[in-house]
N, C-alpha and C positions, 0 to 999 in steps of 0.2 A: 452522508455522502454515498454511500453504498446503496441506497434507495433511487436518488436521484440523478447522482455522480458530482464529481467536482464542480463541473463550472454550474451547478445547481445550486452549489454549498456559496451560502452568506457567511460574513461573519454573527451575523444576529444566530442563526438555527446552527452553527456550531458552539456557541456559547449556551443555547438552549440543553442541546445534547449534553454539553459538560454540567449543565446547570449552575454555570455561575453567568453575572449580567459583564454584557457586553463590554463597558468600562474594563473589570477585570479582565478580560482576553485582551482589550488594547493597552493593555500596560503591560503585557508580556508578549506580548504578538504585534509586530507592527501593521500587520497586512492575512489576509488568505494564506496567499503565497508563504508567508514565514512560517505558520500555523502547517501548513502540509508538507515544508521543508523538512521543520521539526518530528515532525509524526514520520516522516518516511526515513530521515536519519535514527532513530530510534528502533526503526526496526530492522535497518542495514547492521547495526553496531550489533543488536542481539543476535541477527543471522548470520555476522560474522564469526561471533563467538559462539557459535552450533558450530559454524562449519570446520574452525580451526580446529574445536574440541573433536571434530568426525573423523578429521583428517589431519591429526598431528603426527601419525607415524608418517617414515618415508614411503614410499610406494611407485611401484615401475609408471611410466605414461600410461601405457596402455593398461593398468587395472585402475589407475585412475578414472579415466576417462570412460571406463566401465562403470564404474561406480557412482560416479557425481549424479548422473541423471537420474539415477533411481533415489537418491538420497533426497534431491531438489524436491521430487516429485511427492514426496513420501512428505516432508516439508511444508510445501502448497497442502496436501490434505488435513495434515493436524491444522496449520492454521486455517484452514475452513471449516474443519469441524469445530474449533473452538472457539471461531468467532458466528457462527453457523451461518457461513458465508458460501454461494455456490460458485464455481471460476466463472457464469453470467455476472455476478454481482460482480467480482472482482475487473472483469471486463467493463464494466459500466462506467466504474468508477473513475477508470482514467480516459474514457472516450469523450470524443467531444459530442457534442449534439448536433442533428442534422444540420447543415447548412451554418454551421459556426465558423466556417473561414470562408464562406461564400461558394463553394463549392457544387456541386450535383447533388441532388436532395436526395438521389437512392432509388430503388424501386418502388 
C-alpha cells in the first residue's frame, strides 16, 4: 500500500504481502475497507497508549500545548524509520489518484 497507496491495494496483493491466500483474509476481513479499518485502529490504540504513557502527569495548557507537537513529530520519525517509510510514502498512501473523484487532473 505504501508503494502504490490504498485505492491501489486489492485484496489479492494484500493477502500476497501477509502471505497467506485470499480465502484466509476473507474469513477475517470482510472487505478492503475492514482490512485498513483494522490496521489503522491498531495503530490509534498503540499511539494512544505512547501518548497517555508521555503525558500521564498533570501539566499547565500552555506546556502542553508546547510539548505535544514536538513529541507527535518525534513519533512520525521513529515510525518512519522503523517502517523505513518517507512522509512522500505516508502521503501516498492515503491520497487518492488523479482524477478518482472526477476532478482536475493537475498540472
Amino acid at each position: 500500500m505504501i508503494a502504490e497507496g490504498v485505492y491501489h491495494a486489492t485484496t489479492r496483493r494484500i493477502a500476497e504481502a501477509a502471505s497467506v491466500n485470499v480465502a484466509t483474509l476473507h474469513y477475517h476481513f470482510a472487505n478492503k475497507e475492514e482490512i485498513l479499518f483494522s490496521v489503522l485502529e491498531g495503530m490509534a490504540s498503540s499511539y494512544r497508549v505512547t501518548l497517555k504513557s508521555r503525558f500521564a502527569k498533570p501539566q499547565k495548557l500552555k506546556d502542553r500545548i508546547r510539548d505535544l507537537p514536538p513529541f507527535i513529530f518525534s513519533e512520525i520519525e521513529s515510525a518512519r524509520r522503523a517502517d523505513g517509510a518517507s512522509g512522500d510514502d505516508a502521503l501516498r498512501v492515503a491520497h487518492p489518484p488523479r482524477g478518482a473523484y472526477g476532478g482536475r487532473q493537475g498540472p
